[in-house]
Rosetta silent file (secondary structure, phi, psi, omega in degrees, C-alpha in Angstrom):
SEQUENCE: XXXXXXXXXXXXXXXXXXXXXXXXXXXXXXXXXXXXXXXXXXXXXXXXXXXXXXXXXXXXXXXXXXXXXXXXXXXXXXXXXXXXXXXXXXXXXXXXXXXXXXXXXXXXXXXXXXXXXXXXXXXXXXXXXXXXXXXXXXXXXX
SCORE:     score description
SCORE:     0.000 S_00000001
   1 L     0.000  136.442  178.664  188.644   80.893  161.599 S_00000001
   2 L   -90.648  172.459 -166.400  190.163   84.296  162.335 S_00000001
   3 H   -72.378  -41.326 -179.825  188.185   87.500  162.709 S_00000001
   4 H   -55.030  -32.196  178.450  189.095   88.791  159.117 S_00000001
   5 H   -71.613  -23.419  169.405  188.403   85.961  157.612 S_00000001
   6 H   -87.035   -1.596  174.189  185.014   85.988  159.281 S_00000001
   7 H   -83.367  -11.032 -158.108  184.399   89.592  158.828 S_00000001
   8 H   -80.659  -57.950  167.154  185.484   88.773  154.827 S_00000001
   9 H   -37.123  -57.245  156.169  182.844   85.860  155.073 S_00000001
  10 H   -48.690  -36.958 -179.345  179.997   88.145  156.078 S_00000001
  11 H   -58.734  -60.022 -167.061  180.591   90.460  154.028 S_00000001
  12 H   -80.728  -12.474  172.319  180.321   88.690  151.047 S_00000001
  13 H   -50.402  -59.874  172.987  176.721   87.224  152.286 S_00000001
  14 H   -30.720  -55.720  147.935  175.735   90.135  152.910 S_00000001
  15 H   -34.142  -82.697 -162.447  176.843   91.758  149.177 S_00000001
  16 H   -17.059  -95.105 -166.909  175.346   88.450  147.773 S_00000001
  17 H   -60.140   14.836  151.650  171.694   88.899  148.941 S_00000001
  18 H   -97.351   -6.064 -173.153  171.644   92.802  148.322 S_00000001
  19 H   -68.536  -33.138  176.463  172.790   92.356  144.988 S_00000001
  20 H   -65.959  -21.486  155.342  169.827   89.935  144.752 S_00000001
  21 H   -67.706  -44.418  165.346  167.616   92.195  145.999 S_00000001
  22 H   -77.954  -18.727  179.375  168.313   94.998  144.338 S_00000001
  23 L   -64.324    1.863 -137.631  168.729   93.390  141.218 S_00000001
  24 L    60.190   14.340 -146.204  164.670   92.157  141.654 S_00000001
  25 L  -100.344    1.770 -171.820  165.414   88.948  141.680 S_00000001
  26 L  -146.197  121.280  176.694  163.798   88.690  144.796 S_00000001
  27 E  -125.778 -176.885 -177.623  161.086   90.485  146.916 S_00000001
  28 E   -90.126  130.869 -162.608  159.310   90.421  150.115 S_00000001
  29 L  -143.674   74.979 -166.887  156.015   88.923  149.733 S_00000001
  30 L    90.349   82.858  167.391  153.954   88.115  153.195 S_00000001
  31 L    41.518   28.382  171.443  156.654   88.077  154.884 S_00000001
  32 L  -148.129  158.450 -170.588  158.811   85.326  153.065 S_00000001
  33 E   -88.170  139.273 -163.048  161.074   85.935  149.992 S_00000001
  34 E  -154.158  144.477 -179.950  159.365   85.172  146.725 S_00000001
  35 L   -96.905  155.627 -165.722  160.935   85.880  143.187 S_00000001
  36 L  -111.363  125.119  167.876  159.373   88.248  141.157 S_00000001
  37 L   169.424  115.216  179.303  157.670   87.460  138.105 S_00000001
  38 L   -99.610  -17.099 -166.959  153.508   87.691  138.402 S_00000001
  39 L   -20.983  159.925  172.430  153.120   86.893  134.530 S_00000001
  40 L  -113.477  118.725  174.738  150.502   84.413  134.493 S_00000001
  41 L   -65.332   -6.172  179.678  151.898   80.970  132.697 S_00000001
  42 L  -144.115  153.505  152.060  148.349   79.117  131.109 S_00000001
  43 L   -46.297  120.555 -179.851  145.531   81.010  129.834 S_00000001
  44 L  -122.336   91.754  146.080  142.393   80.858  132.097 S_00000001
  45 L   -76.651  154.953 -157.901  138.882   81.026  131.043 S_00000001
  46 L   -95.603  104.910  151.332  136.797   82.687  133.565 S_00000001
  47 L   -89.609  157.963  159.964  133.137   81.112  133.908 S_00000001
  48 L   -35.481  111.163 -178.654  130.140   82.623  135.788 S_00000001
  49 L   -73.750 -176.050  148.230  131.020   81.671  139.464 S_00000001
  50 L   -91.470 -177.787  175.512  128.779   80.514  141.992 S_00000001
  51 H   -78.184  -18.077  159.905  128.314   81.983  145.151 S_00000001
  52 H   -80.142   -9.524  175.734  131.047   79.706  147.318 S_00000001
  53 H   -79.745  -61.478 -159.777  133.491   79.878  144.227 S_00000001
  54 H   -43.489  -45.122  148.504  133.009   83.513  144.278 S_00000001
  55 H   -10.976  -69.880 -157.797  133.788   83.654  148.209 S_00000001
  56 H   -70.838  -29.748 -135.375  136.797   81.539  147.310 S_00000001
  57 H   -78.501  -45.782 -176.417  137.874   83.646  144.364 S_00000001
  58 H   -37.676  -63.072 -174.597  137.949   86.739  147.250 S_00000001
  59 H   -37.459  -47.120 -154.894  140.214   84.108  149.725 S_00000001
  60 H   -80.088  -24.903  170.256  142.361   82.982  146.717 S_00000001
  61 H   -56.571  -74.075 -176.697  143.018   86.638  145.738 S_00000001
  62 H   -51.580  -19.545 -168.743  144.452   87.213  149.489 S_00000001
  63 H  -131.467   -3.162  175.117  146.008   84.117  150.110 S_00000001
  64 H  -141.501    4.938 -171.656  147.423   82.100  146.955 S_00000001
  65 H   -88.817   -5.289 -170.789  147.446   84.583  143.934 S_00000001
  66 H   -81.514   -9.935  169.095  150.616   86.350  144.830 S_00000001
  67 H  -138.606  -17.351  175.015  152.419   83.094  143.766 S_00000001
  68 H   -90.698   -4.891  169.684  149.793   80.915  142.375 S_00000001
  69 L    93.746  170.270  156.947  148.547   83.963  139.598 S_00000001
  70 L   -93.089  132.528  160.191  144.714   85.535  139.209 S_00000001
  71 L    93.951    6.467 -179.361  142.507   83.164  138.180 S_00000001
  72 L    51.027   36.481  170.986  145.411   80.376  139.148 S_00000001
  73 L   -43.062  -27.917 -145.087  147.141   81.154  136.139 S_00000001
  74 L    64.811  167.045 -168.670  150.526   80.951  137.813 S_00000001
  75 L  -157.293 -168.299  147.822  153.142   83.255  137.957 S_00000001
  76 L   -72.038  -13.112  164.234  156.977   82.790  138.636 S_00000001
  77 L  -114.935   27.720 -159.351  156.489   81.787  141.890 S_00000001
  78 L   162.446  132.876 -173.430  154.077   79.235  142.061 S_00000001
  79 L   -86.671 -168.325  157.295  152.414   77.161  139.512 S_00000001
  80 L   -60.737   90.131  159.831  149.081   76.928  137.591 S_00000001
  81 L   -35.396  -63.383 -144.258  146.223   75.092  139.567 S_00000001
  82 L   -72.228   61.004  161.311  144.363   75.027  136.207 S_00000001
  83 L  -135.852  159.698  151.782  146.551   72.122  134.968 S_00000001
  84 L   -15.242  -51.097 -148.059  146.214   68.610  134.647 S_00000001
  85 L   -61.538  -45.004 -113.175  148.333   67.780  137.975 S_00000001
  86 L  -106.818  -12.575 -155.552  145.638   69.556  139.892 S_00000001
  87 L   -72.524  148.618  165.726  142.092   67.322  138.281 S_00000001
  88 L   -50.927   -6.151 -164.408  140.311   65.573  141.119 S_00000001
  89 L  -108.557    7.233  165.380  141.298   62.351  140.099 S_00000001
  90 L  -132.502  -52.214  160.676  145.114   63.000  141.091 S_00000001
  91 L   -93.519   89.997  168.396  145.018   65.896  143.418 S_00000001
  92 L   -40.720 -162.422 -175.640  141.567   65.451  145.489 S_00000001
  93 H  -102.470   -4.001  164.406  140.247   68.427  147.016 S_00000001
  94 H   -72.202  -40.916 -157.269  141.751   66.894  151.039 S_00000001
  95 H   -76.976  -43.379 -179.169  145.134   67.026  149.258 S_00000001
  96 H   -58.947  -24.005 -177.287  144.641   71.326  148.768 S_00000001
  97 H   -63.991  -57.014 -163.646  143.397   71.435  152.428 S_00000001
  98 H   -40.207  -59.909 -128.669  146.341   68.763  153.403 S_00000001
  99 H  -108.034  -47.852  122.985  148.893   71.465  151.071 S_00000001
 100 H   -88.018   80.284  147.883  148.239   74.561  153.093 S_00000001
 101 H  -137.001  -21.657  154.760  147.926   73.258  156.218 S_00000001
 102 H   -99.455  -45.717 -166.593  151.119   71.314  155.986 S_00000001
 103 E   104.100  176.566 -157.440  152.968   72.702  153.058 S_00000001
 104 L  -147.636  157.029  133.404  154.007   70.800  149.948 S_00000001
 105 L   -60.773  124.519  154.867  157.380   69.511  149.224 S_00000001
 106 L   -58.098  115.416  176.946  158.539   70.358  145.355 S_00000001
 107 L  -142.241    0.811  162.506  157.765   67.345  143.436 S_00000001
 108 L   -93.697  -91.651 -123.449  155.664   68.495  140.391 S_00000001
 109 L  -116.110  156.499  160.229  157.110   71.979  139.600 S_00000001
 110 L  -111.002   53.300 -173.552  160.956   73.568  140.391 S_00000001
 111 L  -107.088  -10.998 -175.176  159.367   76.532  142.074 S_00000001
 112 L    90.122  171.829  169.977  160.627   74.958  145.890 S_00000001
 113 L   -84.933  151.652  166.909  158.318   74.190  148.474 S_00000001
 114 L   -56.679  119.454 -164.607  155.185   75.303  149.669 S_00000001
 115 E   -97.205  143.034 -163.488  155.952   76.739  152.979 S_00000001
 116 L   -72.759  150.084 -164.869  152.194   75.909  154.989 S_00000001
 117 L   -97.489   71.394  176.957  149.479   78.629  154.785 S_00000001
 118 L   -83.635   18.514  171.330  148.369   78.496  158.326 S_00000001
 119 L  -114.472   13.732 -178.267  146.519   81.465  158.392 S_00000001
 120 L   -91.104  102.979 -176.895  144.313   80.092  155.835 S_00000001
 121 L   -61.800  137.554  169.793  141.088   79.316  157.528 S_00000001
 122 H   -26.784  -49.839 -156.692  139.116   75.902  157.211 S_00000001
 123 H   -86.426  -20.725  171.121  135.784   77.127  155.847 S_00000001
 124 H   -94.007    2.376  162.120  137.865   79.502  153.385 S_00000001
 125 H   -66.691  -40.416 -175.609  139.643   76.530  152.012 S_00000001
 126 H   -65.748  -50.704  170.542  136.641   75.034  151.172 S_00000001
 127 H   -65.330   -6.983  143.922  135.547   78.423  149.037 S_00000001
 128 H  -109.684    5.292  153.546  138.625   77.951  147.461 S_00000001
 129 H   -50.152  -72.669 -155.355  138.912   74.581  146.557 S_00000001
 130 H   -44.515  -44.569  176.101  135.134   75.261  145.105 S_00000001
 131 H   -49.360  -44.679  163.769  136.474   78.074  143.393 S_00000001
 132 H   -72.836  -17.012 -166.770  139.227   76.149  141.744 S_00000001
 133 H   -80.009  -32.159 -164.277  137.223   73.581  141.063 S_00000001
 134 H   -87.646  -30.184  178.255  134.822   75.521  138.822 S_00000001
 135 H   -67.626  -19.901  168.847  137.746   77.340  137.029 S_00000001
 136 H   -95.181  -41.360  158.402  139.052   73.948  136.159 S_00000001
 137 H   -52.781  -55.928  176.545  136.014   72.657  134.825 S_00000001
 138 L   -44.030  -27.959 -150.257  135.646   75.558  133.167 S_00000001
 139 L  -132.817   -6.110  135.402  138.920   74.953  131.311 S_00000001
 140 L   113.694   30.842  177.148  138.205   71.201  130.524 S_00000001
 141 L  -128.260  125.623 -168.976  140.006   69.770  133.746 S_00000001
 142 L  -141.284    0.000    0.000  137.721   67.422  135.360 S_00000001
């Protein structure tokens, strides 16, 4: 490849992703690229928590709501816990530990993969499992 053609080639990557950026379609969101759209996709009743859901609800605010919604609502970048897929009987509560600690593949949702949360501590997974857990009960997923 000659140098214009690789200076042409750069170029347009370069155009490409600022147009995407500037356009919104994409922002920086912990340090990885996340599309923007927080809308929350399902309706979430809220019950009285307990005191380890409430923990998790703090964790799950810092560490999954920026793509998973408040109240695990979903957004555009990340789906709604408080579905079906998510009931104990198809996703235990080892598969959310498993699912940031490893990362997820997309195989439910077209949202892409879960890149792994490793900065997600053990003991606050467990407050947010509990946490999801009561918000899905709450919401008739059991």
């Amino acid at each position: 490849m000659n140098k214009n053609a690789l200076l042409i080639s750069g170029a347009i990557i370069v155009a490409a992703v600022g147009v995407m950026y500037f356009a919104g379609l994409f922002t920086q969101s912990g340090g990885k690229m996340a599309k923007v759209n927080s809308q929350p996709t399902v309706k979430v009743v809220v019950p009285k928590l307990g005191q380890i859901a409430k923990l998790g609800e703090g964790d799950f605010n810092a560490n999954c709501a920026a793509c998973h919604g408040k109240n695990a609502a979903g957004t555009g970048n990340g789906p709604p816990l408080i579905h079906r897929i998510y009931e104990p009987n198809h996703h235990a509560d080892a598969a959310f530990k498993l699912a940031a600690n490893r990362g997820v593949r997309a195989h439910h949702w077209k949202f892409g993969n879960m890149p792994p949360q490793s900065h997600v501590k053990d003991f606050e997974l467990v407050r947010i499992v509990a946490y999801v857990r009561e918000l899905q009960k709450a919401n008739g997923i059991f």
